[in-house]
C-alpha positions in Angstrom: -155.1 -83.8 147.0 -156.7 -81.3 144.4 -157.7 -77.9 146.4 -161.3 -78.4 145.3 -161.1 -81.7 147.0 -159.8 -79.7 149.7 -162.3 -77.4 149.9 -165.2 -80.2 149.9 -163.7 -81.7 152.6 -163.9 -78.3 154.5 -167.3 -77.5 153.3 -168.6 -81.2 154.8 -166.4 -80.8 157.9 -168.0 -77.2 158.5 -171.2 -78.5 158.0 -171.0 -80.8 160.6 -169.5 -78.6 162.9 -172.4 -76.0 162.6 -175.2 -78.7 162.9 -173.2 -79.3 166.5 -173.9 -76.1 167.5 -177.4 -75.9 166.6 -177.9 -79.3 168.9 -175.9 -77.8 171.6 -178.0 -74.2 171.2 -181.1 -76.5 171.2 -179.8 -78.1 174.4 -179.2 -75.2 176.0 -182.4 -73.2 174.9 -184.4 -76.6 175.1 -186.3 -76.9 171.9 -188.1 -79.6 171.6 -187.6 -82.9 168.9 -190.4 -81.9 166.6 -189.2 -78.6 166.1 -185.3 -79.8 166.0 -186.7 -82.2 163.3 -188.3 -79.0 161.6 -185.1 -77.1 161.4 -182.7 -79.8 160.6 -185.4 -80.2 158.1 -185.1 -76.6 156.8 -181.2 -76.9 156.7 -181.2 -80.2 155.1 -183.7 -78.5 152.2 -181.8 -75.0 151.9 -178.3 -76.6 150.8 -180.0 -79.7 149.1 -181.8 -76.9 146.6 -177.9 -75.4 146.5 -176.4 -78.6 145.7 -178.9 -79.5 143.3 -179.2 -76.1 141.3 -175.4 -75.7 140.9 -175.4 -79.8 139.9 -178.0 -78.6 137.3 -175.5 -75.8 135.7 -173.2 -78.0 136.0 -174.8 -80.6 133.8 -176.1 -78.2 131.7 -172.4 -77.1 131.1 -171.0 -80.4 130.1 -174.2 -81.0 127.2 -172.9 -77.4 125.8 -169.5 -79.2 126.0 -170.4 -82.3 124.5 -172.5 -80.2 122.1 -169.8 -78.1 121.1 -166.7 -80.6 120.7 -169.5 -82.7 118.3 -170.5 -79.9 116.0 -166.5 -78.4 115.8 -165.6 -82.2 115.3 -168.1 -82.3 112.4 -167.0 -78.7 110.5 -163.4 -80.0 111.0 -163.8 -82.9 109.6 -165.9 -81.1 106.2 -163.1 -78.5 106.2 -159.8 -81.4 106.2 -161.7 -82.7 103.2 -162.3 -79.2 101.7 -158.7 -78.5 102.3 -157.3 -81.6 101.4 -155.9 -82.0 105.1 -155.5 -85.2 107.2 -157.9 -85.5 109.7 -156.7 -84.7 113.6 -156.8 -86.6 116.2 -156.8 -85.2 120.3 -154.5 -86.7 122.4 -155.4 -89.0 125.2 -156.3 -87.5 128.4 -157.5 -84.4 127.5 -160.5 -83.0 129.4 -163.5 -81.8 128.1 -162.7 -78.3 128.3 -159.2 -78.6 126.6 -161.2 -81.0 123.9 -163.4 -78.2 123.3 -160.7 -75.3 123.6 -158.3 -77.3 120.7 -161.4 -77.9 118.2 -162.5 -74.2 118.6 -158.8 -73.2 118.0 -158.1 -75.9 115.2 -161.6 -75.1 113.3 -160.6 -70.9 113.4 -157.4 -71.4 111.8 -159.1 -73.7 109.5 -161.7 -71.5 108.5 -159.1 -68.7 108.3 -156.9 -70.7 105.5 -159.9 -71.2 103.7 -160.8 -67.9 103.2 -157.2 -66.7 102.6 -157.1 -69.6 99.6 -160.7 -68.0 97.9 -159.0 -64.3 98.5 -155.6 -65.9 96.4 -157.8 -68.0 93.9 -160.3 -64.5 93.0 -156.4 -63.1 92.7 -155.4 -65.5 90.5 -158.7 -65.5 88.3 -158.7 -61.8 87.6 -154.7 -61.8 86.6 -155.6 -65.0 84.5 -159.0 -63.4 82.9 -156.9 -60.1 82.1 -154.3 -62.4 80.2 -156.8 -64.0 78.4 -158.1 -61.1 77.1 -154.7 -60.0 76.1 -153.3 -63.0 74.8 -156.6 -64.9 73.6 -156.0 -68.0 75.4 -158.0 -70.3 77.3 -158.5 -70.3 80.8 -157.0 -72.1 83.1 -158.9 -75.6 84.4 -160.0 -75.0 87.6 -162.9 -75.3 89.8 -164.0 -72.0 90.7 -166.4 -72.9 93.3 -164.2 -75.5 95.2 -161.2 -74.8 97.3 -158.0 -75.2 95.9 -155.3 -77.3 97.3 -152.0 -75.5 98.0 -150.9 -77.8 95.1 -153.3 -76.3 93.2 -152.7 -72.7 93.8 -148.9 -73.7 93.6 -149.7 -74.6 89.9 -152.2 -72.0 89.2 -149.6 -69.2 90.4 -146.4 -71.1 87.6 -148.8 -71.1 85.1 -149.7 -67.1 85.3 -146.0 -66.5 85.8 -145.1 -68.7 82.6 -148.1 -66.4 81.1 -147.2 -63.5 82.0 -143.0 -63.4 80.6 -145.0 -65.3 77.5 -147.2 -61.6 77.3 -144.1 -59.7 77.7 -142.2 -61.5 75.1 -145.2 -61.0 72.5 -145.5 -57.8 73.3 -141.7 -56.5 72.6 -142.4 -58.9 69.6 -145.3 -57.0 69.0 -143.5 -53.3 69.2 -140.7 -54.5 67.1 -142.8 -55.8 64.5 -145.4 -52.6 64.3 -142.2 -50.6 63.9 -141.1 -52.1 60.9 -144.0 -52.4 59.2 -144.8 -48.1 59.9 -141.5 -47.6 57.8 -142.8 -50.1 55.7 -145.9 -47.8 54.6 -144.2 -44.4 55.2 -141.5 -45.6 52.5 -144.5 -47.1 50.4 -146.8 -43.7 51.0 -149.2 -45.7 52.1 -152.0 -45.7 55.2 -153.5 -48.8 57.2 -156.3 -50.2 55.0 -158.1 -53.1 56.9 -159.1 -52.7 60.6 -156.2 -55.5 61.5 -153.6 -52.8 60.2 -155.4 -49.7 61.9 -155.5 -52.0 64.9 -152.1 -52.7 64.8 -151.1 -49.1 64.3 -153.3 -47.6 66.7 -151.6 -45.9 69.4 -153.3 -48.0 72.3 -150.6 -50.6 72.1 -152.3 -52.6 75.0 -155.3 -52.6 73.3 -154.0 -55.3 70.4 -154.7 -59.1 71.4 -151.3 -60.7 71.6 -152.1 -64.2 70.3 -150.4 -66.5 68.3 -152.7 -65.6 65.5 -152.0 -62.0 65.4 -148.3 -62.5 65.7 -148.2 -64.3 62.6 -150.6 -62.5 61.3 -148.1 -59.2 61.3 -144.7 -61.0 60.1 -147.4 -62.2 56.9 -148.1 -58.5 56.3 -144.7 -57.0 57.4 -143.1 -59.8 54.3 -145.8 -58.3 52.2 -144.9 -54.9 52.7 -141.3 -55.5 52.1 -142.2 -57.5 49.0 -143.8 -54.5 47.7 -141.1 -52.2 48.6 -138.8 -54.3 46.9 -140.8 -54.2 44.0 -141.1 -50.4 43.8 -137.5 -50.2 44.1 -136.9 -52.7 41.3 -139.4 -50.7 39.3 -137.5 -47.3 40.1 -134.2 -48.7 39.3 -135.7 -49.9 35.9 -136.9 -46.7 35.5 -134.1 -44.6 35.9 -131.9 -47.5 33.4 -135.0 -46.5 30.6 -134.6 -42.7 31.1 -130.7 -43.3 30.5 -131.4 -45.1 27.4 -133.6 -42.7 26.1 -131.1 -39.7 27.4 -128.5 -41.6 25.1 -130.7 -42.1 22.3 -132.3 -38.5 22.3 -128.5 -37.3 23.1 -129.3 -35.5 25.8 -126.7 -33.1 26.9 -125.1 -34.0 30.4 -126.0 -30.2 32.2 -129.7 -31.1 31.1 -129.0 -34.8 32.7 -128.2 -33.7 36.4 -131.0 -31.3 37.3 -133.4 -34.3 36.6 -131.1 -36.8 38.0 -130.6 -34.5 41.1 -134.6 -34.0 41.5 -134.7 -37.7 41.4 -132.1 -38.7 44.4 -133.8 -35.8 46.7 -137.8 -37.5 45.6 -135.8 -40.7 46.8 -134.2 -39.7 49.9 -137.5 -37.5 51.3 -139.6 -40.9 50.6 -136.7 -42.6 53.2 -136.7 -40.0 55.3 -140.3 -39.8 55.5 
């Protein structure tokens, strides 16, 4: 037997016991029927009202109850679609209390990994808005205003990592590239013309947008550049091949020769160095 059965039992056998004693007071002090009646009438109403009241609470606990376990029921059920989760289901012969206890407990952690996955997908949109802006690419499809699956954020997370060594490879492409072509112009004397060029030789290397465009865009001018240095030195060589024609048809002696050719060689070699 339960203790609060126990306790019932005491409570009714008490309760007998004391209305024995008032009839055997009565006897002995003699009170009459009518006013025995009137007592047992006042006893009867003062534990009634107990009873009743704390059967009202009690009531009024198991609506909240009932109450409760319907509207948790209902959140759970919108958050397992939210979060892509199967649907639980409470095991038999749970009380009301436990009922109530597990779909407070379930619906916190619930609500918990739903906020955690907004907090990772804002993560994930800033890194992915900052590589877009780098790289000039498109964002990735997702549905900002939903929440993602763990599939989802799975996917989300590969596709910023794939991103991100894709970034890092441009840019070393980037700073091998902008090297070249700044001994490109130093050999040519020449100084970045169109805003692409000053972009690319601007010192805020972070700055440039690391598309696909742009990449080719500097291997088209860094061929150009070394198209034109080619030229010059084609032109230079033919050059110095017409002065030593004319040397040998003017005759010119050999001490007048290697000042000029000397002069020439250092013009060449500060032009490298430079």
């Amino acid at each position: 037997m339960r203790v609060s059965e126990v306790h019932a039992a005491e409570s009714v056998a008490y309760l007998n016991r004391a209305l024995v004693r008032l009839k055997d007071i009565w006897d002995e002090i003699g009170i009459p029927e009518e006013q025995r009646v009137q007592r047992t009438n006042a006893v009867h109403k003062h534990i009634k009202g107990l009873l009743d009241l704390m059967i009202t609470e009690e009531e009024q606990l198991k609506k909240r109850l009932i109450k409760n376990i319907q509207a948790f029921l209902e959140e759970q059920n919108t958050l397992c679609r939210q979060l892509q989760l199967p649907s639980f289901e409470e095991e038999e012969g749970c009380s009301m209390l436990q009922i109530e206890r597990n779909s407070r407990t379930r619906l916190e952690l619930m609500m918990e990994q739903k906020k955690q996955r907004m907090e990772d997908l804002k993560g994930l949109l800033g890194q992915d808005r900052e590589l877009c802006d780098i790289m000039c690419t498109t964002p990735f499809g997702i549905d900002q205003a939903a929440i993602p699956s763990l599939k989802q954020l799975e996917a989300y997370h590969a596709y910023l990592d794939d991103l991100t060594k894709e970034k890092e490879c441009r840019h070393d492409e980037f700073v091998s590239l902008k090297k070249e072509i700044s001994v490109c112009m130093d050999d040519l004397e020449r100084h970045p013309e169109t805003s692409f060029e000053m972009d690319v030789m601007s010192e805020d290397e972070e700055a440039f947008c690391l598309s696909n465009e742009n990449i080719a865009a500097l291997k088209v001018l860094l061929r150009q550049l070394q198209e034109s240095k080619a030229e010059n030195e084609l032109r230079c060589s033919s050059l110095r091949i017409t002065i030593k024609e004319l040397w040998e048809r003017l005759q010119i002696p050999q001490e007048e020769r290697e000042p000029i050719s000397e002069h020439m060689v250092l013009s060449k070699k500060s032009n490298v160095e430079a």
